[in-house]
PyMOL Python script that loads the backbone (N, CA, C, O; Angstrom):
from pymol import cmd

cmd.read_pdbstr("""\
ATOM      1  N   UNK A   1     203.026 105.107 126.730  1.00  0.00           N
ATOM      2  CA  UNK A   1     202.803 103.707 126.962  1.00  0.00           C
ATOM      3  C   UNK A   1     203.847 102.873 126.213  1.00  0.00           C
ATOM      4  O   UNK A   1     204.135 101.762 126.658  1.00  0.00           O
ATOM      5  N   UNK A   2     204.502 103.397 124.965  1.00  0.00           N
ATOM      6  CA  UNK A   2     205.217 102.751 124.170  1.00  0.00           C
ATOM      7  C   UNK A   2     206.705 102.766 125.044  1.00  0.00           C
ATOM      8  O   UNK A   2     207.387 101.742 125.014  1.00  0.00           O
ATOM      9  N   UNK A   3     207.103 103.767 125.695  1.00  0.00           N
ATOM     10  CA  UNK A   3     208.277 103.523 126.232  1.00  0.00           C
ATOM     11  C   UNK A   3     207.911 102.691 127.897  1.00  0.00           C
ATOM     12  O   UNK A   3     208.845 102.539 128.685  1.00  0.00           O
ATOM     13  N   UNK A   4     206.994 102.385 128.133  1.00  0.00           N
ATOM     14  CA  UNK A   4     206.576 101.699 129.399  1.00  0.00           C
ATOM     15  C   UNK A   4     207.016  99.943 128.744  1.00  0.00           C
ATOM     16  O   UNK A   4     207.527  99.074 129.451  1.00  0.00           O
ATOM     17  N   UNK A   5     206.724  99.805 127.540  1.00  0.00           N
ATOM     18  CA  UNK A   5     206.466  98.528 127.028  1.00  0.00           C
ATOM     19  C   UNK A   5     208.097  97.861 126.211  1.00  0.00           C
ATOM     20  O   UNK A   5     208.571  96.760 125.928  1.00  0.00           O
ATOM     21  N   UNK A   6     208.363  98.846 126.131  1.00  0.00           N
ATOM     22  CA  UNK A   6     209.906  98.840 125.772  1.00  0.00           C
ATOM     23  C   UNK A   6     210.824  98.541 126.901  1.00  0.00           C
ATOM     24  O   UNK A   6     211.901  97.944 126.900  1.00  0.00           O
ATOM     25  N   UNK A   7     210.193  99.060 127.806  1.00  0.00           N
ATOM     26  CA  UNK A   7     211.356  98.811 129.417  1.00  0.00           C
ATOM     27  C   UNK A   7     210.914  97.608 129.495  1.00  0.00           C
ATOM     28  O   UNK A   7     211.889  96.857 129.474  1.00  0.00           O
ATOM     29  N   UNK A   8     209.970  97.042 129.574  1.00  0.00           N
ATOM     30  CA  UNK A   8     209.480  95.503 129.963  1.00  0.00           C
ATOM     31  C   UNK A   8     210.282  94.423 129.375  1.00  0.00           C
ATOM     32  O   UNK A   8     210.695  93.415 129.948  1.00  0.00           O
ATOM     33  N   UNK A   9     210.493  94.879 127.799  1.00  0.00           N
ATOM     34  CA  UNK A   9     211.551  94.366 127.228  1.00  0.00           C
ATOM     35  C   UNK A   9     213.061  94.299 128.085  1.00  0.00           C
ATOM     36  O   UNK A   9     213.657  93.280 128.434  1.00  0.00           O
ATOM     37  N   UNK A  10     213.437  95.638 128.285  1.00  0.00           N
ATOM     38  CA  UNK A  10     214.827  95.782 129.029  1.00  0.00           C
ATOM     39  C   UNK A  10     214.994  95.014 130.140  1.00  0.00           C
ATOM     40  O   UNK A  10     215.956  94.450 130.662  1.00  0.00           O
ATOM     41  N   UNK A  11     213.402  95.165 130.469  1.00  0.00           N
ATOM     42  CA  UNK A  11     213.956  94.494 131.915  1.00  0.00           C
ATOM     43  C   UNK A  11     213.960  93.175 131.973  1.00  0.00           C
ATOM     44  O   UNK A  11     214.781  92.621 132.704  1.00  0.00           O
ATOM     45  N   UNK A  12     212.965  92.360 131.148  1.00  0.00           N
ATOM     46  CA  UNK A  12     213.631  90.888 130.788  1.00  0.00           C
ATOM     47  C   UNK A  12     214.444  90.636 129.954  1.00  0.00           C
ATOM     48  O   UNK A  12     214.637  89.488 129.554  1.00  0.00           O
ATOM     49  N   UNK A  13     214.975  91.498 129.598  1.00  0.00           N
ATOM     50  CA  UNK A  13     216.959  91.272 128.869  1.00  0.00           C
ATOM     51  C   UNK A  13     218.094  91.166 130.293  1.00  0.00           C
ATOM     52  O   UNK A  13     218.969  90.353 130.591  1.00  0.00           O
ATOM     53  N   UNK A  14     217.731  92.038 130.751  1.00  0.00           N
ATOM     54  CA  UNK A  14     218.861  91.872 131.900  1.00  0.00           C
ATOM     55  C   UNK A  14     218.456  90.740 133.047  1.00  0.00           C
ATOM     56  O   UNK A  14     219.124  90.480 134.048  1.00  0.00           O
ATOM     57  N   UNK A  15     217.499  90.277 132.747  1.00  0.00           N
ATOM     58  CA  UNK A  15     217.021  89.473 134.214  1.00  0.00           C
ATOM     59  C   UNK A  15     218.031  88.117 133.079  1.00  0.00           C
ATOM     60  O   UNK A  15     219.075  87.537 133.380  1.00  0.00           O
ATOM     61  N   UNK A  16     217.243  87.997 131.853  1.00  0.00           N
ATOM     62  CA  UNK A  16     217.962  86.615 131.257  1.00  0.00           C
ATOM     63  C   UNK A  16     219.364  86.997 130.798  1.00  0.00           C
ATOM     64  O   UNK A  16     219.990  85.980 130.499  1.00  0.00           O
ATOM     65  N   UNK A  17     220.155  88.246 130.622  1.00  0.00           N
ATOM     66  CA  UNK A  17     221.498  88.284 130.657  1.00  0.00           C
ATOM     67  C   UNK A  17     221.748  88.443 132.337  1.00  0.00           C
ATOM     68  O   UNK A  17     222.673  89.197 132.639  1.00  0.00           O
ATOM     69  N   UNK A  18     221.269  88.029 133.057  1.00  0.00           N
ATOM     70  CA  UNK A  18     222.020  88.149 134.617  1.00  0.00           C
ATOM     71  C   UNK A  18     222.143  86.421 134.460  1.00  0.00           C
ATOM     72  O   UNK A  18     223.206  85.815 134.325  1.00  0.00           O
ATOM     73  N   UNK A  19     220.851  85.840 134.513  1.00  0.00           N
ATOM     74  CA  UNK A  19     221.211  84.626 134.831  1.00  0.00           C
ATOM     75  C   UNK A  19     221.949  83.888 134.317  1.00  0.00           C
ATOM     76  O   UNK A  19     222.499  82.960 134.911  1.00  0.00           O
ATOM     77  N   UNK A  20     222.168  84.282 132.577  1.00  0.00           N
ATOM     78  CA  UNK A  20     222.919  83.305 131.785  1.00  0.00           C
ATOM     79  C   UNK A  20     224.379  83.417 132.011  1.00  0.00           C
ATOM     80  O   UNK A  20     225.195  82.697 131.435  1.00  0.00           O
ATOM     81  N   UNK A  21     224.743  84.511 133.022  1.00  0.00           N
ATOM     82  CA  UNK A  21     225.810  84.582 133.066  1.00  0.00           C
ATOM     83  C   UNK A  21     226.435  84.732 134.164  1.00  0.00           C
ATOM     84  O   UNK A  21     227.444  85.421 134.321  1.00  0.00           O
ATOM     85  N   UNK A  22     225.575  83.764 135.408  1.00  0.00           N
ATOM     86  CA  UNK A  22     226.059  83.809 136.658  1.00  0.00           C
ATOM     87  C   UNK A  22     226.032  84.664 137.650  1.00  0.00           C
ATOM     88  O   UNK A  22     226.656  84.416 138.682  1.00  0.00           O
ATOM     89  N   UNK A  23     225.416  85.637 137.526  1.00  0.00           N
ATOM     90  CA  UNK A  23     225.150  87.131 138.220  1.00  0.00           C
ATOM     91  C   UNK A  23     224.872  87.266 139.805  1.00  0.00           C
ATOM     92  O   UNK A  23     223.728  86.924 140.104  1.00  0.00           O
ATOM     93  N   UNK A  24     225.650  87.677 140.849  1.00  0.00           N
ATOM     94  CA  UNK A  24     224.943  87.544 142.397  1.00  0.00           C
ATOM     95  C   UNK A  24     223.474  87.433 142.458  1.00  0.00           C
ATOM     96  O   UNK A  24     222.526  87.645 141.702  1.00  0.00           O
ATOM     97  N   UNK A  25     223.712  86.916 143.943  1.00  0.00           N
ATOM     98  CA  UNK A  25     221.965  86.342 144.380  1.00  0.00           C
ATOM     99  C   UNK A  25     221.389  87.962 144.161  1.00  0.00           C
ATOM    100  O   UNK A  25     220.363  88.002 143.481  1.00  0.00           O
ATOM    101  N   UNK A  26     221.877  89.236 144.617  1.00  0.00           N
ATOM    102  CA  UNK A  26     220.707  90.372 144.621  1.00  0.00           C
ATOM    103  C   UNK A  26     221.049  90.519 143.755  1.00  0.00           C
ATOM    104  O   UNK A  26     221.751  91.500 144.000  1.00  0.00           O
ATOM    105  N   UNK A  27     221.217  90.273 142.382  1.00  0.00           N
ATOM    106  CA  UNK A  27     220.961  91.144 141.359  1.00  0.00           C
ATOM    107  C   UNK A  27     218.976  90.202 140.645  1.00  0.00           C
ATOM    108  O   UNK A  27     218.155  90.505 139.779  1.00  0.00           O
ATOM    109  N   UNK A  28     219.079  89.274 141.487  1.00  0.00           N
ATOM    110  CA  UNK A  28     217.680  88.532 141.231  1.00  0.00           C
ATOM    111  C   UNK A  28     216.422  89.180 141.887  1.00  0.00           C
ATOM    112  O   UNK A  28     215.332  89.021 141.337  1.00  0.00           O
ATOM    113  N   UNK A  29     216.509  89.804 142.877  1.00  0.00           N
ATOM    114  CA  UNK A  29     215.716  90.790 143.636  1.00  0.00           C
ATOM    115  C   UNK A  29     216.200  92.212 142.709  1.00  0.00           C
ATOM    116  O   UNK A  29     215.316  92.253 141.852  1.00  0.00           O
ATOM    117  N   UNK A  30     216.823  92.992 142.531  1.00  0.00           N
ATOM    118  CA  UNK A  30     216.661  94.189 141.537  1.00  0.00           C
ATOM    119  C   UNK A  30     216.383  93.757 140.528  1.00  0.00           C
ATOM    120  O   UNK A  30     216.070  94.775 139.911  1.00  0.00           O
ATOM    121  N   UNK A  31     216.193  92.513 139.514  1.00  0.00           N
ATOM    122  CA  UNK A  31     215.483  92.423 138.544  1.00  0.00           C
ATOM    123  C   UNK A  31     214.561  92.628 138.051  1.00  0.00           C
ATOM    124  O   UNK A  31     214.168  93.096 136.983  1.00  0.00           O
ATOM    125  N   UNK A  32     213.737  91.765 139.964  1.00  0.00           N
ATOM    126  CA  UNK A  32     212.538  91.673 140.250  1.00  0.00           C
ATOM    127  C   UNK A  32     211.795  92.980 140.503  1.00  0.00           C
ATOM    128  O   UNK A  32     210.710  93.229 139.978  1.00  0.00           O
ATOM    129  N   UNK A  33     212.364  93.712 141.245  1.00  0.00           N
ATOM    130  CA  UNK A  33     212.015  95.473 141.388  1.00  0.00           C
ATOM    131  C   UNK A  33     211.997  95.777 140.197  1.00  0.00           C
ATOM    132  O   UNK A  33     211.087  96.458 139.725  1.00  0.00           O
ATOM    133  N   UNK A  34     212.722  95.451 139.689  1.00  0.00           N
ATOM    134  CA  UNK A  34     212.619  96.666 138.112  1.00  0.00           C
ATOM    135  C   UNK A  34     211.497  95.834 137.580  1.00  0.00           C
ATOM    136  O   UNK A  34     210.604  96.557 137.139  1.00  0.00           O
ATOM    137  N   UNK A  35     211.252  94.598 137.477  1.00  0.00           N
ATOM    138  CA  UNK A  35     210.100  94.257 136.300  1.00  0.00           C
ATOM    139  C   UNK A  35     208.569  94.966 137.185  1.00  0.00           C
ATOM    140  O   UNK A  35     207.634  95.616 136.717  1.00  0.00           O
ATOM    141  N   UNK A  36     208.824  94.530 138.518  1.00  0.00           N
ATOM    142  CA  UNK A  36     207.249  94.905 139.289  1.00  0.00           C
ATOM    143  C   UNK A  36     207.142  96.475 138.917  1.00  0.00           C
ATOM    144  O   UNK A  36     206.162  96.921 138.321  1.00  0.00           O
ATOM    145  N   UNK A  37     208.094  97.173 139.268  1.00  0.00           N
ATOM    146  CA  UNK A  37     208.245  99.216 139.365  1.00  0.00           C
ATOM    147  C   UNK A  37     207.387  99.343 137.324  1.00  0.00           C
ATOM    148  O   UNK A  37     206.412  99.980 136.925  1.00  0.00           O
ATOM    149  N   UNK A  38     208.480  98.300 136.490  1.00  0.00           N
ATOM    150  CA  UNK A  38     207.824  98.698 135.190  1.00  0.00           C
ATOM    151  C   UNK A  38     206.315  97.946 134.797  1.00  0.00           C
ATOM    152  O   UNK A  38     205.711  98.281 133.778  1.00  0.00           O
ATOM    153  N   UNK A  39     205.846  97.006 135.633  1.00  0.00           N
ATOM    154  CA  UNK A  39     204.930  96.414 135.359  1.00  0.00           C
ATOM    155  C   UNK A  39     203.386  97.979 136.141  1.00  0.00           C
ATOM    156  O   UNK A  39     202.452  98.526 135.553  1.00  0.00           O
ATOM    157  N   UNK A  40     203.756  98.072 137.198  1.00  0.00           N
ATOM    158  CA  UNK A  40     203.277  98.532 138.031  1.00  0.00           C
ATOM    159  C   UNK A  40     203.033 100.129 136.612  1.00  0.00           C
ATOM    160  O   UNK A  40     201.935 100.135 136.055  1.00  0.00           O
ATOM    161  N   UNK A  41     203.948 101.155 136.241  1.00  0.00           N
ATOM    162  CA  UNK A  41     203.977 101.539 135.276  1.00  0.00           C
ATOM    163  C   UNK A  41     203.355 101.536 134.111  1.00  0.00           C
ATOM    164  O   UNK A  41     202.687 102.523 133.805  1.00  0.00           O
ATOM    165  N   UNK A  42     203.448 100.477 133.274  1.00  0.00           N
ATOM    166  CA  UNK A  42     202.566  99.822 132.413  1.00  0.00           C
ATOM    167  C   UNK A  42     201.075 100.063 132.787  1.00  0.00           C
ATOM    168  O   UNK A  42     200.328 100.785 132.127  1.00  0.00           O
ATOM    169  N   UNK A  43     200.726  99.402 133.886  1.00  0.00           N
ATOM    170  CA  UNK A  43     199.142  99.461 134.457  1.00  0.00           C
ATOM    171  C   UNK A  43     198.697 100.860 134.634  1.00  0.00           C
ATOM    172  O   UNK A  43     197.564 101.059 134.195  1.00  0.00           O
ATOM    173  N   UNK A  44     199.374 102.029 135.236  1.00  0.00           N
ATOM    174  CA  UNK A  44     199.156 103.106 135.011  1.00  0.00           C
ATOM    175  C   UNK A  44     198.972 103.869 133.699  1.00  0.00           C
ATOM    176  O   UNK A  44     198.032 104.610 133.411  1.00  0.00           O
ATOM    177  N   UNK A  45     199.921 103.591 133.038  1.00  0.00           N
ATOM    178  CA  UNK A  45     199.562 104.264 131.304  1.00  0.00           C
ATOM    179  C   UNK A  45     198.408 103.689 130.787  1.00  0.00           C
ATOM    180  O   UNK A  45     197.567 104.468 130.339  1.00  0.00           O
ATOM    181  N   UNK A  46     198.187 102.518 130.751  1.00  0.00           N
ATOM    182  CA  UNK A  46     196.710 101.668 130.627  1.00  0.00           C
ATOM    183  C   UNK A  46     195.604 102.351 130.681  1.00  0.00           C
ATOM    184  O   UNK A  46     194.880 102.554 129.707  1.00  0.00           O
ATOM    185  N   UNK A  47     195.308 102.929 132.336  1.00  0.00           N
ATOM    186  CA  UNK A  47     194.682 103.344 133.044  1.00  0.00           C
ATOM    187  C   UNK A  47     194.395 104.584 132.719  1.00  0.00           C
ATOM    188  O   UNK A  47     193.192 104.840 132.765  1.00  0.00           O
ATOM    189  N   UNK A  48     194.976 105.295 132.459  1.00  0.00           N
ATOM    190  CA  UNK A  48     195.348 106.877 131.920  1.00  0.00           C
ATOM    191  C   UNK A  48     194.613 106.618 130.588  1.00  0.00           C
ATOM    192  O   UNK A  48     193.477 107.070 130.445  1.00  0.00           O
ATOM    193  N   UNK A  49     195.221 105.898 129.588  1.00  0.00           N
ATOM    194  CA  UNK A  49     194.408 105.673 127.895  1.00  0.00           C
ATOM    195  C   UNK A  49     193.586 105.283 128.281  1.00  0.00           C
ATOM    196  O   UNK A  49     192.667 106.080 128.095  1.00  0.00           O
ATOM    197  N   UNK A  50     193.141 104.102 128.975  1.00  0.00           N
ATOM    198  CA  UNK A  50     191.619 104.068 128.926  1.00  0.00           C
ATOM    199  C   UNK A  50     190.793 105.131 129.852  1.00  0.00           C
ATOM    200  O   UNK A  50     189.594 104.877 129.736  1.00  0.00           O
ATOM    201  N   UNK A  51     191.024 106.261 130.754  1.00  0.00           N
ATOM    202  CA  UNK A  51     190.458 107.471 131.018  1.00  0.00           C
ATOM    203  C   UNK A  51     190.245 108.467 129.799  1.00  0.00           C
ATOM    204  O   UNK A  51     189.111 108.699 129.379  1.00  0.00           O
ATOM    205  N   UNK A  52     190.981 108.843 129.441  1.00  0.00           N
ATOM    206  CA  UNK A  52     191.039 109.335 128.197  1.00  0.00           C
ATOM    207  C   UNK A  52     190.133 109.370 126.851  1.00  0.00           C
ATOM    208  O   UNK A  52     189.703 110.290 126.153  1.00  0.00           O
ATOM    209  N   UNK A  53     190.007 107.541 126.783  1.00  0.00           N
ATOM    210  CA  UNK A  53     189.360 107.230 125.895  1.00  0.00           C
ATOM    211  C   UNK A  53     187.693 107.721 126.280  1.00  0.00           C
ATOM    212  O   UNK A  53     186.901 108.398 125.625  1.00  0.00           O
ATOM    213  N   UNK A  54     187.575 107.124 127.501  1.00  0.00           N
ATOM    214  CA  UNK A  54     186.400 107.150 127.856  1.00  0.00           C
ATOM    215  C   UNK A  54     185.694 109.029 128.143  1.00  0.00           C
ATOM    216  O   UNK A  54     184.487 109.249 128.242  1.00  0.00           O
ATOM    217  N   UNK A  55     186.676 110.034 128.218  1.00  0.00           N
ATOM    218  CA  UNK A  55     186.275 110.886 128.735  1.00  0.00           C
ATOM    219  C   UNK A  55     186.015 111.746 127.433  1.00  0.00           C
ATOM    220  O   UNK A  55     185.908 112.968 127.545  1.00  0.00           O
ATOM    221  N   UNK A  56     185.866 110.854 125.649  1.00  0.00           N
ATOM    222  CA  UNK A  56     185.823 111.129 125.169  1.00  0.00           C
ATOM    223  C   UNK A  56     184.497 111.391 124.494  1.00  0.00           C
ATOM    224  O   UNK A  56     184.191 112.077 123.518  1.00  0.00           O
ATOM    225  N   UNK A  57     183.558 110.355 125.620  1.00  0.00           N
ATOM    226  CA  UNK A  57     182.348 109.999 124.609  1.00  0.00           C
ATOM    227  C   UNK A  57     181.484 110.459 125.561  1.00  0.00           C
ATOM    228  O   UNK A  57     180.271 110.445 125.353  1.00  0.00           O
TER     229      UNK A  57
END
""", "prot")
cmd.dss("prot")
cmd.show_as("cartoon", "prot")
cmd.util.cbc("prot")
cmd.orient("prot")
């Protein structure tokens, strides 16, 4: 989960180093893929720890 939450980071580094620096119109749509693909990600590891947790008790 910790490296799911770390990409989230990455991926709003490059979305705000694309824009600050003029970047083509599709690199605003692969931004967007990468934050949804790592968001989407995120919700799965979630999902998984809280199975886990629960399959504990």
């Amino acid at each position: 989960m910790a490296i799911a939450a770390l990409n989230l980071v990455l991926d709003f580094d490059f979305i705000e180093q694309a824009s600050e620096q003029g970047a083509p119109k599709y690199l605003e749509a692969y931004g967007a893929f990468c934050l949804l693909v790592t968001l989407i990600w995120l919700y799965l590891e979630i999902l998984r720890l809280l199975a886990k947790l629960q399959s504990r008790n």
